[in-house]
Backbone of each chain as ProteinMPNN parsed JSONL, in Angstrom:
{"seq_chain_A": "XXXXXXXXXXXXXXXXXXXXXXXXXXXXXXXXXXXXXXXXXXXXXXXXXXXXXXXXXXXXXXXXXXXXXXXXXXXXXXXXXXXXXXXXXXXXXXXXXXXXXXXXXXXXXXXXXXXXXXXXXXXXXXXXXXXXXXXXX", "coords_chain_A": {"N_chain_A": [[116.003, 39.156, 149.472], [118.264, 36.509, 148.838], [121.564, 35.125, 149.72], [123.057, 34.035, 148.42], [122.202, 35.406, 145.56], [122.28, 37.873, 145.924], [124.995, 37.939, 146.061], [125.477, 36.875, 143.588], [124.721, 40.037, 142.118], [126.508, 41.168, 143.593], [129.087, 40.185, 142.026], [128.831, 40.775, 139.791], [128.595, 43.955, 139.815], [131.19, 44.479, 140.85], [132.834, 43.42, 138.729], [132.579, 45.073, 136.638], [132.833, 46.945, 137.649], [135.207, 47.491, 137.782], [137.12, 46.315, 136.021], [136.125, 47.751, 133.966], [137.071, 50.277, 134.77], [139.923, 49.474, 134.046], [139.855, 48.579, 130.912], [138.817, 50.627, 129.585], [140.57, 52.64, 130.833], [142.659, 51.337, 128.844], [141.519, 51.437, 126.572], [140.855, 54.193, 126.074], [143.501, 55.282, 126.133], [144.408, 56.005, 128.502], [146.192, 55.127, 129.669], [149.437, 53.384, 128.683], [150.24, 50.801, 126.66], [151.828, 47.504, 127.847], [154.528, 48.021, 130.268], [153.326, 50.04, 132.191], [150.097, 49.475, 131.923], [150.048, 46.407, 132.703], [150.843, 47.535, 135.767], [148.135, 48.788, 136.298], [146.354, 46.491, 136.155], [147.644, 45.1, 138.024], [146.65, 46.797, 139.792], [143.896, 46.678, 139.195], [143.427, 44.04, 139.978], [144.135, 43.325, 142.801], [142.436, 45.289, 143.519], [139.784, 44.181, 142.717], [139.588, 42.241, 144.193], [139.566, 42.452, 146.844], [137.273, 44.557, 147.248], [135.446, 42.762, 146.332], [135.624, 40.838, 148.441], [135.254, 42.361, 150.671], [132.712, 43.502, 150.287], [131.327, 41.157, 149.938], [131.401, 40.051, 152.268], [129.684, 42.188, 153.653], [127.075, 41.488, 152.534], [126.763, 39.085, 153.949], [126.282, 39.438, 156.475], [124.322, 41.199, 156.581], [121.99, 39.09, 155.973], [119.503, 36.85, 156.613], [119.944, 33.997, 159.007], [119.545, 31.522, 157.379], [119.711, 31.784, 155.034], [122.356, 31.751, 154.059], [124.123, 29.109, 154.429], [125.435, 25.897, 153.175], [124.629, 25.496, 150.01], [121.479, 24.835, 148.001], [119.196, 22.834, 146.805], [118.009, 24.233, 144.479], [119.98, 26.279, 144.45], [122.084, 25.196, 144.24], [121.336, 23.809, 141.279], [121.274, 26.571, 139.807], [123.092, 27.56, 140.279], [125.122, 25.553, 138.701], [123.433, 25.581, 135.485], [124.266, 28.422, 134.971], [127.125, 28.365, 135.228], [127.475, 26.659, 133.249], [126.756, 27.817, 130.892], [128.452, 30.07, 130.988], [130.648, 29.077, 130.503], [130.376, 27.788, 127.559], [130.196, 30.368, 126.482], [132.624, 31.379, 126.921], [134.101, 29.731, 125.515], [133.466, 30.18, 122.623], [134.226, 32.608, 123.034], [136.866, 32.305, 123.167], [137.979, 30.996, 121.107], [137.518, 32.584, 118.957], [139.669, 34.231, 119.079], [141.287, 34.226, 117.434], [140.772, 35.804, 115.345], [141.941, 38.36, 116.16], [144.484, 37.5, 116.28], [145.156, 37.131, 113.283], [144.851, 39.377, 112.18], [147.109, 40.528, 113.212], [148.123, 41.084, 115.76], [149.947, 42.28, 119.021], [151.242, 40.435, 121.216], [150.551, 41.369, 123.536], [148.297, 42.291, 123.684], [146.922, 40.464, 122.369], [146.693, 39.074, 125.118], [145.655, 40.681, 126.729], [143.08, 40.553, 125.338], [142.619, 38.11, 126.266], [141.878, 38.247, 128.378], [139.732, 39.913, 128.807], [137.762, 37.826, 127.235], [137.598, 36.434, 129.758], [136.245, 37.748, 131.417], [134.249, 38.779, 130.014], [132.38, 36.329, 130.159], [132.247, 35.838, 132.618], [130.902, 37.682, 133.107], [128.342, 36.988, 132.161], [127.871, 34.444, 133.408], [127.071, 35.698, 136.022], [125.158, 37.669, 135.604], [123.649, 35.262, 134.003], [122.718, 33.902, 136.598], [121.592, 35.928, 138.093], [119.175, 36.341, 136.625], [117.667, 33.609, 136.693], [117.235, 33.63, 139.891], [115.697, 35.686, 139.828], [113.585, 35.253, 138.372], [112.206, 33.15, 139.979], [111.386, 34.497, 141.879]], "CA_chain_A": [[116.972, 38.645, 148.504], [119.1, 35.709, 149.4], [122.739, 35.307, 150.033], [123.401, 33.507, 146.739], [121.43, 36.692, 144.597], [123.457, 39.017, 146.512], [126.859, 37.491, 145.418], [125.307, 37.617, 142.174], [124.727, 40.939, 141.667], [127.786, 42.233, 143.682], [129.943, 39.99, 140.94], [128.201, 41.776, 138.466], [128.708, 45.15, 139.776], [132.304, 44.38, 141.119], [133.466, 43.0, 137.704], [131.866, 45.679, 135.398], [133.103, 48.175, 137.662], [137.038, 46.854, 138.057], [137.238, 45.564, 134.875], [135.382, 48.663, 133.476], [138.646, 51.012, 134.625], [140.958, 48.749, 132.978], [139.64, 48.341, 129.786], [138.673, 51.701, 129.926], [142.025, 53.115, 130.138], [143.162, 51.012, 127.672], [141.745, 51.735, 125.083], [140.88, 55.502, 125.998], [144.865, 55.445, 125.934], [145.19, 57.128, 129.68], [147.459, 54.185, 130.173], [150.07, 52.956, 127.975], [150.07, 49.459, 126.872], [153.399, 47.714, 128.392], [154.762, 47.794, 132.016], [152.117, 50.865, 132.783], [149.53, 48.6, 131.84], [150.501, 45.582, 133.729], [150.57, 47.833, 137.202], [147.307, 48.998, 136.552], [146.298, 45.545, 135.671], [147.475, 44.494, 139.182], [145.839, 47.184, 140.705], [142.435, 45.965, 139.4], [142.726, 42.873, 139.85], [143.358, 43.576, 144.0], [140.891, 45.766, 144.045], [138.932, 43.136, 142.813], [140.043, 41.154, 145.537], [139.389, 43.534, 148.245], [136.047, 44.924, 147.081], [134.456, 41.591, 146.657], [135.644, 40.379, 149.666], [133.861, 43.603, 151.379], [130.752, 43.729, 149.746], [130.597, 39.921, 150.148], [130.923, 40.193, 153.974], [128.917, 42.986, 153.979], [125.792, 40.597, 152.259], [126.497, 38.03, 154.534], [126.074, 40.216, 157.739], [122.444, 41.851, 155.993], [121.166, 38.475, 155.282], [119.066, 36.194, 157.783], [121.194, 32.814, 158.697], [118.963, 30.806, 156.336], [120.582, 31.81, 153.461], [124.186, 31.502, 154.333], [124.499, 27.987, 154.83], [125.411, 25.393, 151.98], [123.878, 25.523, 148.497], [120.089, 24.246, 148.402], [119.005, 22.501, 145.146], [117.318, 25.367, 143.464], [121.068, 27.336, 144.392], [123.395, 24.089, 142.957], [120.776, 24.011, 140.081], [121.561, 28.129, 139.167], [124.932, 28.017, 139.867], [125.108, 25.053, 137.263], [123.446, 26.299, 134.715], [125.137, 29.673, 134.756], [128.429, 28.512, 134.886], [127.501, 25.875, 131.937], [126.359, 28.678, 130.183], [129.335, 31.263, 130.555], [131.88, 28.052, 129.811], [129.856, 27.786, 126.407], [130.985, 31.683, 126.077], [134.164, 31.432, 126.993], [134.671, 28.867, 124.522], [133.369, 30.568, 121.558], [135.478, 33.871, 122.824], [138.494, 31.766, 123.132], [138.175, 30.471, 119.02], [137.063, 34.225, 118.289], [141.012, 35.369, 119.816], [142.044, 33.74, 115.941], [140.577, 36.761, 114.498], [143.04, 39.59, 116.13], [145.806, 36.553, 115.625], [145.169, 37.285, 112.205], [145.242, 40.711, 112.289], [148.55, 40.75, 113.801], [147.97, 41.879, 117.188], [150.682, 42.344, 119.716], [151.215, 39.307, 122.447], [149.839, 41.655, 124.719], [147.078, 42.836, 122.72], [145.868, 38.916, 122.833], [146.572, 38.438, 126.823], [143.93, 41.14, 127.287], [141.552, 39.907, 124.483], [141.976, 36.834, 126.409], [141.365, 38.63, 129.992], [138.529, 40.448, 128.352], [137.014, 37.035, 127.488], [137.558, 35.941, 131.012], [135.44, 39.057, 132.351], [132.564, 38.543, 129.676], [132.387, 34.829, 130.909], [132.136, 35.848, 134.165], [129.609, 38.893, 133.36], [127.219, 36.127, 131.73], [127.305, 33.773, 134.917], [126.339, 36.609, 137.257], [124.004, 37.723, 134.522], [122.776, 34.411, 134.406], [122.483, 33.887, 137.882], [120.215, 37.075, 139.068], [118.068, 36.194, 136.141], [117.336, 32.921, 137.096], [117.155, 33.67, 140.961], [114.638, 37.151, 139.776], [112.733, 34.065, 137.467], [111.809, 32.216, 141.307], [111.765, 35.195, 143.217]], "C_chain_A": [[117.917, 37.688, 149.219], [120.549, 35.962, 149.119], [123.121, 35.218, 148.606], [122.778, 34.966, 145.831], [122.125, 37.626, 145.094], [124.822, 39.287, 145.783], [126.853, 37.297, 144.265], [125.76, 38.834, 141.545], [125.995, 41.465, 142.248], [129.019, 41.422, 142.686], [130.131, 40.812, 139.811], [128.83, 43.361, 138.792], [130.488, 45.419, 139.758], [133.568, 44.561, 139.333], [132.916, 44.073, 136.411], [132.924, 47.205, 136.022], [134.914, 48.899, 138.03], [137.769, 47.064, 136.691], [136.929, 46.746, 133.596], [136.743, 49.84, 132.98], [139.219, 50.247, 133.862], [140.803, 48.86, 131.701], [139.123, 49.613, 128.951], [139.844, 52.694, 129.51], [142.928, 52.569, 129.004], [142.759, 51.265, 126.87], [141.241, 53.024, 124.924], [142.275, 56.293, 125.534], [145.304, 55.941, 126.982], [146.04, 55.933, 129.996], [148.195, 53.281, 128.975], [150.211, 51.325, 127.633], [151.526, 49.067, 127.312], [153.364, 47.273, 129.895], [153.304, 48.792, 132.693], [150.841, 50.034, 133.018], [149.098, 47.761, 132.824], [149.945, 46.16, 135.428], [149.399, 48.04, 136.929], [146.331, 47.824, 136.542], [146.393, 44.832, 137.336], [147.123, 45.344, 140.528], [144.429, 46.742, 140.874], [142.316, 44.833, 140.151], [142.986, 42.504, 141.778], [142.558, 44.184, 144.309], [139.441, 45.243, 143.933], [138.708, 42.557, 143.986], [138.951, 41.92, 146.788], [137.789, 43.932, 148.071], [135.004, 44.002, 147.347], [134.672, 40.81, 148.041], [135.009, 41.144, 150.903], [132.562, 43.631, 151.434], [130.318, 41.873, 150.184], [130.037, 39.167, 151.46], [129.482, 40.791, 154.392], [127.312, 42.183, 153.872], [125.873, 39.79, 153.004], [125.819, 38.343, 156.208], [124.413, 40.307, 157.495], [121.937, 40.374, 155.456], [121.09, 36.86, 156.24], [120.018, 34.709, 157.39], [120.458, 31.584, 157.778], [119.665, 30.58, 154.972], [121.971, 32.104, 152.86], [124.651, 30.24, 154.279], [125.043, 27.081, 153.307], [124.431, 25.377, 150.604], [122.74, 24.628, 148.491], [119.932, 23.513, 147.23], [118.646, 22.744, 144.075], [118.972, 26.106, 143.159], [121.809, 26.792, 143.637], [122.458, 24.665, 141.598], [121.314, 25.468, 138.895], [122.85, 28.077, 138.79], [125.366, 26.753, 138.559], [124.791, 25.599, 135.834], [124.346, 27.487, 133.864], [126.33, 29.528, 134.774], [128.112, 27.873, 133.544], [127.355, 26.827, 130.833], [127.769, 29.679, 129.726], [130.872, 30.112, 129.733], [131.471, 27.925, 128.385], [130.557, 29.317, 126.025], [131.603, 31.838, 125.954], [134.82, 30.622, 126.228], [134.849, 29.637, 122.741], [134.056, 32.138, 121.693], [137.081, 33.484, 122.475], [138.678, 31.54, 121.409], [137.586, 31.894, 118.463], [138.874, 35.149, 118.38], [141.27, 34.763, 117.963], [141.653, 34.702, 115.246], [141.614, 37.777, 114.342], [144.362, 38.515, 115.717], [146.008, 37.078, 114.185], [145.571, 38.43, 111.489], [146.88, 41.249, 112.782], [148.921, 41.191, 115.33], [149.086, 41.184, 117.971], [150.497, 40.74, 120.988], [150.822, 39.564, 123.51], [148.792, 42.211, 124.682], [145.922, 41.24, 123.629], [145.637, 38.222, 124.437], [145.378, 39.444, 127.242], [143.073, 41.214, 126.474], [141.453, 38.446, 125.412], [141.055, 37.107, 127.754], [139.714, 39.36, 129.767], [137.362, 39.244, 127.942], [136.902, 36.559, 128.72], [136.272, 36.803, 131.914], [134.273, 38.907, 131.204], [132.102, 37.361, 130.072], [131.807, 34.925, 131.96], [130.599, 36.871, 134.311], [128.29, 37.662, 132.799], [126.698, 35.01, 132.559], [126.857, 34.864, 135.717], [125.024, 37.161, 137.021], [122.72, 36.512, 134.535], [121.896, 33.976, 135.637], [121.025, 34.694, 138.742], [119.191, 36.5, 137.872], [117.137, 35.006, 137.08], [116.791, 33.243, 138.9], [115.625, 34.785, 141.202], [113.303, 36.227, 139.263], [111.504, 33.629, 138.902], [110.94, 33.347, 142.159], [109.999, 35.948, 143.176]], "O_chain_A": [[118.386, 38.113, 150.275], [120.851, 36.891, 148.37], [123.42, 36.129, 147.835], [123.832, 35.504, 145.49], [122.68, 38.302, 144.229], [125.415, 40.223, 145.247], [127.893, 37.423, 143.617], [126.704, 38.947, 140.762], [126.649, 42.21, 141.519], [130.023, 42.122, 142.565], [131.065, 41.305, 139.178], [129.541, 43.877, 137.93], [131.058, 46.213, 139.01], [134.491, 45.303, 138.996], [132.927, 43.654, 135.254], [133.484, 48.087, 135.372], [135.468, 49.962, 138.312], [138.724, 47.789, 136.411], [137.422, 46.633, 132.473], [137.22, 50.18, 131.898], [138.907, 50.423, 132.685], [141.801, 49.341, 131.163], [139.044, 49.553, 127.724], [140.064, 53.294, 128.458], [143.756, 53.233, 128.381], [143.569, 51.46, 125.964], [141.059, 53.334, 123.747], [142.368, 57.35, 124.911], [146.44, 56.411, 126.933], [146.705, 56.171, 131.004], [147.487, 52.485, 128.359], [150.292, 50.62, 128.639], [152.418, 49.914, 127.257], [152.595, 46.54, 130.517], [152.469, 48.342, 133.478], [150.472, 49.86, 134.179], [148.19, 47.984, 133.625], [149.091, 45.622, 136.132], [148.927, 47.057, 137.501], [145.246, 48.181, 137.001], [145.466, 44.182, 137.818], [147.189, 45.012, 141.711], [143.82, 46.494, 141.915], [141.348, 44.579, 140.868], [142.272, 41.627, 142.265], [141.836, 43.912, 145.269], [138.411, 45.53, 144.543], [137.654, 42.464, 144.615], [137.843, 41.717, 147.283], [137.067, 43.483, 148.962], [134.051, 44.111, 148.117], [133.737, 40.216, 148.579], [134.416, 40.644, 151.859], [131.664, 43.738, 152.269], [129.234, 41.491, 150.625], [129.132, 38.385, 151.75], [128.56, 40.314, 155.053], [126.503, 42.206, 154.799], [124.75, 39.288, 153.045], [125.082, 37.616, 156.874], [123.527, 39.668, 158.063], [121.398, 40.462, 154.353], [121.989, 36.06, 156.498], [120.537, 34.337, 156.337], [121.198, 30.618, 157.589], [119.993, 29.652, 154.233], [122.452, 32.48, 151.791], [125.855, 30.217, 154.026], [125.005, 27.767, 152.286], [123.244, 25.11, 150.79], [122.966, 23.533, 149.006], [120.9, 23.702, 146.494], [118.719, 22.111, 143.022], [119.292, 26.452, 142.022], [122.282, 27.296, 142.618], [122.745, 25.696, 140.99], [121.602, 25.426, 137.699], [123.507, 28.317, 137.777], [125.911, 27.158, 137.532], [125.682, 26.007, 135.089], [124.855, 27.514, 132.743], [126.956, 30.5, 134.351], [128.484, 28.546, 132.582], [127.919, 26.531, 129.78], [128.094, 29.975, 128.576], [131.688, 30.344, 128.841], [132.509, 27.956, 127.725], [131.493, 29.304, 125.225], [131.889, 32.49, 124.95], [136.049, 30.683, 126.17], [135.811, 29.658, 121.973], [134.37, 32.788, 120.696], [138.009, 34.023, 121.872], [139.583, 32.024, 120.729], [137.235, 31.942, 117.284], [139.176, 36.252, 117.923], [141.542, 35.825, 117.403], [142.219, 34.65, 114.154], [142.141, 38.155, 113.295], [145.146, 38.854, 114.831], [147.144, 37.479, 113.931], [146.339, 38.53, 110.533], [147.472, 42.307, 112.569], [150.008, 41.567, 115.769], [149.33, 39.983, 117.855], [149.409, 40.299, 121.356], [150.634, 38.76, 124.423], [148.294, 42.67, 125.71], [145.079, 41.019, 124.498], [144.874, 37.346, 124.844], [144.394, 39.127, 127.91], [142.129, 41.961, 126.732], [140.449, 37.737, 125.349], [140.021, 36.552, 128.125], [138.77, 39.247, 130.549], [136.184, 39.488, 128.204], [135.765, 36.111, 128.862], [135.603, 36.39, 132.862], [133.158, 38.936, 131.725], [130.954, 37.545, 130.476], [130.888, 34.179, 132.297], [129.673, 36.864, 135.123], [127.212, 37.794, 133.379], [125.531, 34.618, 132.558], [125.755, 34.527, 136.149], [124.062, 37.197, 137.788], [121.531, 36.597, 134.843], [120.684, 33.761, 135.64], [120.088, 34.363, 139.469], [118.146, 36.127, 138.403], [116.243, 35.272, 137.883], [115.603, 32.936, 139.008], [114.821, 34.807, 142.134], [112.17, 36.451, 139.69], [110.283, 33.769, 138.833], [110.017, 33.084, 142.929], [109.627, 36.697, 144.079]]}, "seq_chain_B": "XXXXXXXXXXXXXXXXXXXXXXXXXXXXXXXXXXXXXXXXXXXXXXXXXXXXXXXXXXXXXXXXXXXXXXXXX", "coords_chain_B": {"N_chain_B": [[103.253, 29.981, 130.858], [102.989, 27.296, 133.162], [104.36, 25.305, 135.694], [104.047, 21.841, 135.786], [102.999, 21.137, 138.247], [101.033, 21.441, 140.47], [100.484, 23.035, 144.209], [99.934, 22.314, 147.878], [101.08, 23.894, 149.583], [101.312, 26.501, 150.845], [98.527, 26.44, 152.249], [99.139, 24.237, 153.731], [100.585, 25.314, 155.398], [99.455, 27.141, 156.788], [97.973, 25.565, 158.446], [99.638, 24.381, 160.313], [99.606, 25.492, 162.206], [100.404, 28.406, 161.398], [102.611, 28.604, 159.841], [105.668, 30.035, 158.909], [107.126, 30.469, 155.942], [110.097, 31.132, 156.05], [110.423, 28.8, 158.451], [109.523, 26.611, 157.517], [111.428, 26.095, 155.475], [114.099, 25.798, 156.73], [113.095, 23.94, 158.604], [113.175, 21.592, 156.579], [115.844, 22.088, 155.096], [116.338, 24.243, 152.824], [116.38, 27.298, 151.606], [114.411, 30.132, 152.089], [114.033, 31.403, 149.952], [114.01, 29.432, 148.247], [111.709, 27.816, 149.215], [109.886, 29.572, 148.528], [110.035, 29.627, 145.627], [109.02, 27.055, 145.38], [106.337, 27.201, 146.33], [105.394, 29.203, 145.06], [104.939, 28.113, 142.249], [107.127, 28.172, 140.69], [109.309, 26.856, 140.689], [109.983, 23.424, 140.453], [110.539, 20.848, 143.127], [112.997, 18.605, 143.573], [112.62, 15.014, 143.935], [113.358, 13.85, 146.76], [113.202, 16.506, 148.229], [110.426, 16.696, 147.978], [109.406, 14.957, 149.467], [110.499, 15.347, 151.872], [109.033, 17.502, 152.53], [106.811, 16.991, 152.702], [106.615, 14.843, 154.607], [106.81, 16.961, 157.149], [104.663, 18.24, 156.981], [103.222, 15.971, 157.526], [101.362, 14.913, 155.861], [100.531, 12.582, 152.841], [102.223, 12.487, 149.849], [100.877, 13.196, 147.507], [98.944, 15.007, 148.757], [100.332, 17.39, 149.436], [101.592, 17.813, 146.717], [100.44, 18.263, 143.221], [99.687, 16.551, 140.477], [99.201, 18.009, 137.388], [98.081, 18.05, 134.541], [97.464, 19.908, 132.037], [98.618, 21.843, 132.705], [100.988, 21.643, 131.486], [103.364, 22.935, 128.793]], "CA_chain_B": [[103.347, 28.697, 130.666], [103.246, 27.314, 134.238], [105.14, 24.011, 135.682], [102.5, 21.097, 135.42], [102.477, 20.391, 139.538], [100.55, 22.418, 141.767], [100.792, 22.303, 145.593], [99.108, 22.893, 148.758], [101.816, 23.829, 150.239], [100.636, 27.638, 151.131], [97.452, 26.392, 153.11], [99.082, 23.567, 154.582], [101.6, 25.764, 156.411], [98.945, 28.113, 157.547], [96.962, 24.791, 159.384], [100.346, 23.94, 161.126], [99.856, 26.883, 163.372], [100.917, 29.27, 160.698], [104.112, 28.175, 159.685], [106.502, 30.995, 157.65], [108.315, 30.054, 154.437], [111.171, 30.337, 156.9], [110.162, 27.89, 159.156], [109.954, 25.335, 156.61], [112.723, 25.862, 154.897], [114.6, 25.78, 157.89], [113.006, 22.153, 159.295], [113.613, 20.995, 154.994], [116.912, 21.931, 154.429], [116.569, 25.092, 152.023], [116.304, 28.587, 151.949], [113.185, 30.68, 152.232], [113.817, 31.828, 148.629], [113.892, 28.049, 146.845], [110.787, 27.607, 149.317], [108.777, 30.766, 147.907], [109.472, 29.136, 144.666], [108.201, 26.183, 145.217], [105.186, 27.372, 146.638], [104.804, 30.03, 143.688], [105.209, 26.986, 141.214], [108.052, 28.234, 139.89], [110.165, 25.909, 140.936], [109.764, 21.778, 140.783], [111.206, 20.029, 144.014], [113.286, 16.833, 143.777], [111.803, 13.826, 145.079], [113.464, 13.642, 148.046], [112.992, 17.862, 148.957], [109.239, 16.766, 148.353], [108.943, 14.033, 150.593], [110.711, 16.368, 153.19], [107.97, 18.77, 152.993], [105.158, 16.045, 153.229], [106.984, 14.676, 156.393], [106.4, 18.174, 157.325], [103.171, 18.688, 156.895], [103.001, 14.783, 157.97], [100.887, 14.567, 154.929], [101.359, 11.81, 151.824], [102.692, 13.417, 148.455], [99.878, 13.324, 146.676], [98.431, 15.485, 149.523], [100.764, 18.07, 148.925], [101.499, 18.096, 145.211], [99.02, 17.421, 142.08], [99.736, 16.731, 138.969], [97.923, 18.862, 136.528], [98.724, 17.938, 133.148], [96.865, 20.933, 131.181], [99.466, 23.305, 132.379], [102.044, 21.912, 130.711], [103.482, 23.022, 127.57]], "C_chain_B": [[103.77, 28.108, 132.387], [103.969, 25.224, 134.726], [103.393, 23.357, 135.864], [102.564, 20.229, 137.004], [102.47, 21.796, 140.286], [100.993, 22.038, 142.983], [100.058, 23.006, 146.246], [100.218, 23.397, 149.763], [101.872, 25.175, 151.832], [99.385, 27.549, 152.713], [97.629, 24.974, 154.265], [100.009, 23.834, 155.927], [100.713, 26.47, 157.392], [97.759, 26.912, 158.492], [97.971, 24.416, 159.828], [100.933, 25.474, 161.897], [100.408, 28.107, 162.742], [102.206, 29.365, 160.574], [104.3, 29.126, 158.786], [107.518, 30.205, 157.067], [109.8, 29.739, 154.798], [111.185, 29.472, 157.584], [110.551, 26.411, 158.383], [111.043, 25.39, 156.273], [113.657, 25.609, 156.452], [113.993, 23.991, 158.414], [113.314, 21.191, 157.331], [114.922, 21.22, 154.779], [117.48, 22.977, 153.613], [116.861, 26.18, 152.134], [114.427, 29.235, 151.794], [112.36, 30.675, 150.751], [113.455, 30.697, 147.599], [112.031, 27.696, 147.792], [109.074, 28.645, 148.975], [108.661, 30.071, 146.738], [108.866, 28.315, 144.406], [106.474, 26.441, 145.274], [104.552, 28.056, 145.179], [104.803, 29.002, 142.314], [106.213, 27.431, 140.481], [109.41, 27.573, 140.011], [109.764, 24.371, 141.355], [110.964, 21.001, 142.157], [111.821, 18.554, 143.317], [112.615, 16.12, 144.765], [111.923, 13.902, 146.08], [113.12, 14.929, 149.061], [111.063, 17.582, 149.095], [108.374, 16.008, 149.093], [109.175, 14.375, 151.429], [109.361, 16.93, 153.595], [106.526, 17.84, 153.12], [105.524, 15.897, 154.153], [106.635, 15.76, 157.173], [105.326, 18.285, 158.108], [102.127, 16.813, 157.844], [101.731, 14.128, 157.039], [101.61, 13.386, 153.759], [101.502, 13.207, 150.993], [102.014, 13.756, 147.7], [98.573, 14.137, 147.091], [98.843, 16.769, 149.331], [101.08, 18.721, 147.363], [100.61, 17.14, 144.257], [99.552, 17.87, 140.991], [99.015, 17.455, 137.881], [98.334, 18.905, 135.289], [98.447, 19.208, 131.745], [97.828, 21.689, 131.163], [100.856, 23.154, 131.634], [102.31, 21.887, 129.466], [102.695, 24.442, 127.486]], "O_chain_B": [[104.847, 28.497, 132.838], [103.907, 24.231, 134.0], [102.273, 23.852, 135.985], [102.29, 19.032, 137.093], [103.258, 22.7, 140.562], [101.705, 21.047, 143.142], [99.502, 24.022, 145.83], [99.972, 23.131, 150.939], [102.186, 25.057, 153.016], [99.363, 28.225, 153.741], [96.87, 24.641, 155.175], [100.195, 23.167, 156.945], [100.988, 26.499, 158.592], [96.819, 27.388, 159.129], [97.54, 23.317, 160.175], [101.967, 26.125, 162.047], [100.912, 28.918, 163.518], [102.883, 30.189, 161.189], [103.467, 29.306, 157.898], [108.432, 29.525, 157.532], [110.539, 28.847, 154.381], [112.305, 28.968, 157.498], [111.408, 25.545, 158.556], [111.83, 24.624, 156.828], [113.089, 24.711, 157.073], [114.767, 23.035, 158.475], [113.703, 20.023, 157.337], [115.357, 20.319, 154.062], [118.699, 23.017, 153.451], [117.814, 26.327, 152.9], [113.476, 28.568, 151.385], [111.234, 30.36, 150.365], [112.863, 30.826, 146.527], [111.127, 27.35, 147.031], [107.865, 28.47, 149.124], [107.52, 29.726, 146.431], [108.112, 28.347, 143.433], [105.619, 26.006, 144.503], [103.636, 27.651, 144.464], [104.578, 29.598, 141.261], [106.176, 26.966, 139.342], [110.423, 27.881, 139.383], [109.284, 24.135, 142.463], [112.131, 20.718, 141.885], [111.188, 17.686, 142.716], [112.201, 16.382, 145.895], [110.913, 14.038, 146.77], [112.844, 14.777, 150.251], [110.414, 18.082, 150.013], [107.179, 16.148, 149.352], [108.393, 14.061, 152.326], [108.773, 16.837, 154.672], [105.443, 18.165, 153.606], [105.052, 16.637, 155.016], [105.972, 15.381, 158.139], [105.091, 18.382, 159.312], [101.042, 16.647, 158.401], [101.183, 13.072, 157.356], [102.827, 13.222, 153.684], [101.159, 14.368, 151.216], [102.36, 14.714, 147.008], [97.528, 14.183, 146.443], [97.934, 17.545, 149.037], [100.833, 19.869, 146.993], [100.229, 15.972, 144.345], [99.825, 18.998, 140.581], [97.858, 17.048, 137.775], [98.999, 19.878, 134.931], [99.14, 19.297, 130.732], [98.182, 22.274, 130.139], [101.622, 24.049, 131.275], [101.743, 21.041, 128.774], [102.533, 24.995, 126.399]]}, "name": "protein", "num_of_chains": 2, "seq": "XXXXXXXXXXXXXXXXXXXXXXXXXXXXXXXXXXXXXXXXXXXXXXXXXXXXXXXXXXXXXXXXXXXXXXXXXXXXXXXXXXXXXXXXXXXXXXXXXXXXXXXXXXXXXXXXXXXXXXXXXXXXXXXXXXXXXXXXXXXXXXXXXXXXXXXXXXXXXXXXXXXXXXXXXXXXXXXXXXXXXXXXXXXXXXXXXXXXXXXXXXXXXXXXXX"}
């Protein structure tokens, strides 16, 4: 598996499994919406930090120096795609937030409908990504 | 449904002293993984990655890859 397919899937796992707590406690209710919120909010989002920056080492260590180096034209090609793809998503989540608008939802309701589109966006490039890379492979 | 250019790319590594997928990639520019695909046809080279790999092989292009119009579509 190459470097690039690596940093795929640990996006994927990272962001499902960060992102997962958060959204998680919110709307299980073990965390209050508000200031509670918020901290837990900037706990994910270093443990984001920190995790992917671990695991991303960690793939770079396990993976021969071939496939460390700059982006090849099969790798640009993917990573195009797959972002073009999740920006198409993130568009039609962003004109989807006019629904809870409507509904009446809180101002902090809509900052994590918007963060929640930010994290399906992101799950559909990484998504995209291993497909394509599993497509070759 | 398979891309509509074959290659020799497979048998022309194994008459340059048995060259590995790394090897090439490595004197081309790529990774192992964009050069598996090529080989597996699942991936089309740009012009210039497929004139690399003729230089290579020190073969022309038309030595390495063949058009095969049946397979596509």
């Amino acid at each position: 598996m190459s470097f690039r397919e690596k940093s795929a899937w640990i996006n994927l796992a990272v962001l499902l499994a960060v992102f997962g707590i958060y959204f998680g406690a919110l709307v299980t209710g073990r965390v209050r919406h508000g200031l509670e919120s918020l901290h837990l909010l900037l706990w994910c989002v270093g443990g984001f930090v920190v995790l992917q920056a671990a695991l991303t080492a960690a793939a770079a260590m396990t993976t021969p120096g071939d496939g460390r180096g700059p982006l090849d034209e099969r790798e640009r090609l993917i990573q195009m795609q797959s972002e073009s793809l999740g920006y198409r998503v993130l568009v039609w989540l962003v004109l989807g937030l006019f629904v809870p608008i409507h509904f009446g939802h809180s101002a902090l309701d809509m900052a994590n409908f918007g963060l929640l589109g930010l994290v399906i966006a992101g799950l559909v490039v990484a998504v995209a990504q291993i497909v394509m890379f599993r497509r070759g492979a | 449904m398979g891309l509509p250019i074959a290659n020799q790319i497979r048998r022309l590594r194994f008459e340059q002293g048995e060259m590995t997928q790394s090897e090439l990639a490595e004197k081309i520019g790529m990774t192992r993984q964009t050069v598996a695909a090529i080989e597996a046809g699942k991936y089309s080279p740009s012009l210039e990655a497929a004139f690399r790999i003729a230089h290579v092989f020190g073969a022309s292009l038309d030595e390495v890859f063949q058009w095969t119009a049946e397979r596509e579509g």
